[in-house]
C-alpha positions in Angstrom: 37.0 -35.7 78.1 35.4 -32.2 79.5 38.1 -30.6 76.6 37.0 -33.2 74.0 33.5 -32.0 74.7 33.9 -28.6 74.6 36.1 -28.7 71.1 33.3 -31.3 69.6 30.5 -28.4 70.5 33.0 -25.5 69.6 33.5 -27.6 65.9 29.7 -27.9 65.8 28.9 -24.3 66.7 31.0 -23.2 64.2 30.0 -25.6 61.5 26.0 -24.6 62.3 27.1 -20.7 62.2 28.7 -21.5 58.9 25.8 -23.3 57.8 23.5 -20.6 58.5 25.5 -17.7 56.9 25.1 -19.9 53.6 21.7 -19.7 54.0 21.6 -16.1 54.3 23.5 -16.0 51.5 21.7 -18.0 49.1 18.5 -16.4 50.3 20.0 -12.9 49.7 20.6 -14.1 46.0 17.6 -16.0 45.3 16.1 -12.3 46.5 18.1 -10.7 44.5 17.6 -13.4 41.4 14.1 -13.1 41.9 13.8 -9.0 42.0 16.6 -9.2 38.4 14.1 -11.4 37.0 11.0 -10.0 38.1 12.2 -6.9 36.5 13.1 -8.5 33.2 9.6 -9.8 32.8 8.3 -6.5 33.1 10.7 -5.4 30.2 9.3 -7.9 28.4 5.6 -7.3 29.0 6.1 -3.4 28.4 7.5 -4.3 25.0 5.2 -7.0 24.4 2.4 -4.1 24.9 4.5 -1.8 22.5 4.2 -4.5 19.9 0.8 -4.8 19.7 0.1 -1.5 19.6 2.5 -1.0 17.1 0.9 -4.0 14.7 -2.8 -2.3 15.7 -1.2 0.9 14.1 -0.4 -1.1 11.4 -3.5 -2.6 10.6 -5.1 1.1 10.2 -2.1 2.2 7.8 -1.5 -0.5 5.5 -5.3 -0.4 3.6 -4.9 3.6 3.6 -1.4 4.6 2.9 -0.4 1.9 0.6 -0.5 0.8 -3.2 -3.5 -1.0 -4.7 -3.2 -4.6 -5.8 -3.2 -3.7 -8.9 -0.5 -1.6 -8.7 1.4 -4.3 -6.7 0.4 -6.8 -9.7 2.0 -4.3 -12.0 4.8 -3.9 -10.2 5.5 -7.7 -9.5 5.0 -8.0 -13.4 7.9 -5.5 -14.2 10.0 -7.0 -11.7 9.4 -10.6 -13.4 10.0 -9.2 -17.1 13.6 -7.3 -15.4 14.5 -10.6 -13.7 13.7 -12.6 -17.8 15.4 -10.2 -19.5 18.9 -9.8 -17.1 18.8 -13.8 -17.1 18.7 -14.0 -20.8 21.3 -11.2 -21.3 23.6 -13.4 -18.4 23.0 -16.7 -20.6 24.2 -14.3 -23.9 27.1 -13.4 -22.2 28.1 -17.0 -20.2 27.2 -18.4 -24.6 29.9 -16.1 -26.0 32.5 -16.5 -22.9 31.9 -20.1 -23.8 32.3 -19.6 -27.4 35.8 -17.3 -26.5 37.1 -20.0 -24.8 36.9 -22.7 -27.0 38.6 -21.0 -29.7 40.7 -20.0 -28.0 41.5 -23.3 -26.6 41.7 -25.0 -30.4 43.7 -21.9 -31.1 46.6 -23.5 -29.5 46.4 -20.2 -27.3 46.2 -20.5 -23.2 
């Protein structure tokens, strides 16, 4: 029984060291996790402090280094009369395609 005993402890020694070098382990990552993610948030808050500076800079330059709204109205309005008049020339075109193809087709010609 005295050899029993001893092996039992011996087992349980060895299953409580095991145990504990786990725990080191998984401390030593959470650390570790913890330090990695720490550090990520302080990417993030640096840029986060780079952004607002950046739209502060903004609000200064668009009302002095941009166009007017009348000039953006003006330009909107050319932009509307291109988009009328390239739709109407595409409906010309898609009318006469049409128009080829049906001849074509009573034509007797594939």
């Amino acid at each position: 029984m005295g050899m029993e005993l001893l092996g039992i402890v011996a087992s349980f020694a060895t299953i409580v060291s095991g145990f504990g070098w786990l725990m080191e382990r998984s401390a030593k990552r959470s650390e570790r996790m913890f330090m990695e993610t720490h550090s990520a948030i302080a990417k993030v808050e640096a840029n986060v402090e780079n952004m607002e500076k950046a739209f502060q800079d903004l609000r200064v330059l668009l009302p002095t280094n941009f166009v007017t709204k009348q000039e953006l109205l003006q330009h909107i309005q050319g932009e509307e009369a291109w988009h009328n008049t390239t739709s109407e020339r595409l409906r010309q075109i898609q009318e006469e395609l049409l128009a080829l193809r049906y001849r074509s087709n009573n034509n007797g010609h594939h």
